[in-house]
C-alpha positions, -999 to 999 in steps of 0.1 A, spaced: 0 0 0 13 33 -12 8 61 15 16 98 7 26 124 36 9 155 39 24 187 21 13 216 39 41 230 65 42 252 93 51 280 73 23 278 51 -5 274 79 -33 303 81 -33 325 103 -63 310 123 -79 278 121 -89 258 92 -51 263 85 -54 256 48 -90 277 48 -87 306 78 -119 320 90 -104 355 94 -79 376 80 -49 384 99 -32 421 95 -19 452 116 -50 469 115 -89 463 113 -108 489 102 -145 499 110 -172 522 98 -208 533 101 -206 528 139 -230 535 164 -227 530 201 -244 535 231 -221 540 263 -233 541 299 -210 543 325 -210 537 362 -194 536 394 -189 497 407 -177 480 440 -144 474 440 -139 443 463 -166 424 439 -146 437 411 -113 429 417 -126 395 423 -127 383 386 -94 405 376 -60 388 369 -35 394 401 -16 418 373 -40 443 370 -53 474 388 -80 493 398 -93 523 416 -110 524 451 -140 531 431 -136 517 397 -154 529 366 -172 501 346 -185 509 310 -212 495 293 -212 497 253 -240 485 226 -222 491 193 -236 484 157 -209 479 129 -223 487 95 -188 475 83 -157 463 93 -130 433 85 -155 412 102 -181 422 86 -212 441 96 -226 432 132 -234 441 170 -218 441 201 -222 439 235 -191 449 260 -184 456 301 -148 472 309 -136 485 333 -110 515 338 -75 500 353 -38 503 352 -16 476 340 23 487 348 13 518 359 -3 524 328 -44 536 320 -63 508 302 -92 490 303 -101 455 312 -129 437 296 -140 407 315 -172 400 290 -178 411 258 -207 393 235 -210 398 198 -236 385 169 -211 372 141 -188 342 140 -160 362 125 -159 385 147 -157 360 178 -129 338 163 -109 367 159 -115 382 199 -111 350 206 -80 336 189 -60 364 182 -67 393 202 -75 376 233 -109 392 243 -138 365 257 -162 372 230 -192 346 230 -221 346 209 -255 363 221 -291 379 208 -281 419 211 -308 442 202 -295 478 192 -310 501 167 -306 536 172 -320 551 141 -355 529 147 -386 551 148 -409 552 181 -436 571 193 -418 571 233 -385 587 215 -365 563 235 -334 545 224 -334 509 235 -308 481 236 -302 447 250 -283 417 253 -300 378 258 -283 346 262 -303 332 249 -328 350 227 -352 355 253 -330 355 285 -322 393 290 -290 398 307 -285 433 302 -306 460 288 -305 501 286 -327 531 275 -314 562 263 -338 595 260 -334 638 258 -304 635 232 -289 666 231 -258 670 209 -223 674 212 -206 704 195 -174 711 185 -160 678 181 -122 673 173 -115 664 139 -86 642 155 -96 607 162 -98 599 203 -72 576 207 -80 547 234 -58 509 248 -76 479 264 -60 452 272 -70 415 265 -59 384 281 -54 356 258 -58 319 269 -56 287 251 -61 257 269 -31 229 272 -46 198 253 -39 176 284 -66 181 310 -50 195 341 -21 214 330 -12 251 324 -23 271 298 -7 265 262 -9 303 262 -13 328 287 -10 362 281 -18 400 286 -17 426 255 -21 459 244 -45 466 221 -47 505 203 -75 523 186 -86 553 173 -122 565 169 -132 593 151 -170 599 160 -196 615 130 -222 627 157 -220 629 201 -250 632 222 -256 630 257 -290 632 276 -305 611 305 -299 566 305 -314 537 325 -293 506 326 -302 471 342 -282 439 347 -297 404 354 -287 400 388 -298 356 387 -277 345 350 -245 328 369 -235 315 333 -231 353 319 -225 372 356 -222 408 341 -235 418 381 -200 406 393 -195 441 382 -221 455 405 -240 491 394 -231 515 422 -243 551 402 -250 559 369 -223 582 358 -233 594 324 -249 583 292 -232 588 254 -249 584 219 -222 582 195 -236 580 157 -216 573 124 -183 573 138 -154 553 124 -126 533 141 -92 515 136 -85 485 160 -42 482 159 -32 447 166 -6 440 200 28 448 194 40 429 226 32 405 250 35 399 286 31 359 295 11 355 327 
C-alpha cells in the first residue's frame, strides 16, 4: 500500500484555524465604519470587582465600569453588533481597560477576539437600533443569552448633541488576556497572556441626555453583576463614527 505524507508546512499554515481555509484575516490593522454606540458608564464596587481580575491588573478604590451596545455597519468582520463591560484600570502603571465579557452577533468576529486578540467574545441575541422610529423617543438596547434571556438591557432619551467635536480621532488601549487551553486536562495554559490593544475613533455625531441601565442579577452562566452598578455616571450616543483596532505589538506571559 502506497501512502503519501501531507504537504502543507508550518510556514504555510493560516493564520487562524482551518489552517489551509482561515476563517479570518490576519493584519496590523482592522478597520470599521458606520458605527454606532451607546455607552453608559457607572461607578462599581471594588472588592466584587477585583474578584474576577488577573492578580496583574489594577483598579481604583471606586472603579469605573463601561457599558457599550455598538452596531458595525462594516468592518473586517463584517457588519454586526456588540455587547461589551470594561472596566477602567492600570496595568504597569499604565491607563487601560479590562474587559472581562464582551458578546458579539457574528462568527467572524468571535474567532478573531477569541484567537487572536484575546478578548472573551461569545455569541449572544443583542438588540441595538438607534435610528429605529418610536412614538416614546426612547433608544433601547439589550443583550440575551439566549434570545429570550435578558442579561443586560438600557434606554437612552433627551439626546442633546455634542458640538465642537475634534477632527482628531480619540485615541484609546484595552487590554486583553489571551488563553488557550493545554490539550492535556489539568495542566497550564498552552498560552497565557496580557496585551495591548490600540485604537482610534473618530466619532460623525455625540449626544448625551439622560440613560437607565439594568443587569440580570440571577444569569451565573453570563455574571455581568459581578460588576455591581453603584451610580449611573453618564450616558453617550455616538452615531456614524469610524474606528481603527491596531493589533498588540508585545506580550506579557502571565
Amino acid at each position: 500500500m502506497t501512502h503519501i505524507g501531507g504537504m502543507l508546512a508550518s510556514d504555510q499554515f493560516g493564520a487562524v484555524m482551518p489552517i489551509h481555509a482561515p476563517a479570518i484575516a490576519v493584519g496590523r490593522e482592522v478597520a470599521f465604519s458606520g458605527m454606532h454606540s451607546l455607552a453608559f458608564r457607572y461607578r462599581s464596587d471594588a472588592t466584587q470587582v477585583a474578584q474576577i481580575l488577573p492578580k496583574a491588573v489594577e483598579i481604583d478604590r471606586h472603579p469605573i465600569v463601561s457599558i457599550i451596545f455598538a452596531s458595525y455597519g462594516i468592518s473586517g468582520f463584517g457588519s454586526y453588533l456588540e455587547f461589551i463591560q470594561m472596566v477602567d484600570c492600570r496595568f504597569r502603571g499604565e491607563a487601560t481597560t479590562y474587559t472581562p465579557h464582551i458578546y458579539v452577533t457574528s462568527e467572524p468576529a468571535m474567532f478573531a477576539g477569541r484567537e487572536w486578540y484575546g478578548w472573551p467574545k461569545q455569541l449572544a441575541n443583542i438588540k441595538f437600533e438607534p435610528n429605529e422610529r418610536k412614538s416614546d423617543g426612547l433608544i433601547h438596547a439589550t443583550m440575551s443569552r439566549p434570545a429570550g434571556v435578558e442579561c443586560a438591557s438600557g434606554l437612552f432619551r433627551n439626546a442633546r448633541r455634542v458640538d465642537g467635536i475634534p477632527e482628531t480621532g480619540a485615541a484609546t488601549r484595552s487590554m486583553a488576556l489571551r488563553m488557550i487551553p493545554s490539550a492535556l486536562p489539568g495542566n497550564s495554559p498552552a498560552v497565557c497572556e496580557l496585551s495591548l490593544v490600540d485604537s482610534v475613533t473618530y466619532p460623525g455625531e455625540i449626544w448625551v441626555g439622560d440613560g437607565s441601565l439594568r443587569l440580570a442579577n440571577e444569569s451565573q452562566l453570563d455574571p455581568l453583576h459581578r460588576l455591581p452598578i453603584v451610580e449611573l455616571l453618564d450616558t453617550t450616543l455616538v452615531r456614524n463614527a469610524s474606528m481603527t483596532l491596531t493589533a498588540a505589538t508585545e506580550t506579557y506571559p502571565i
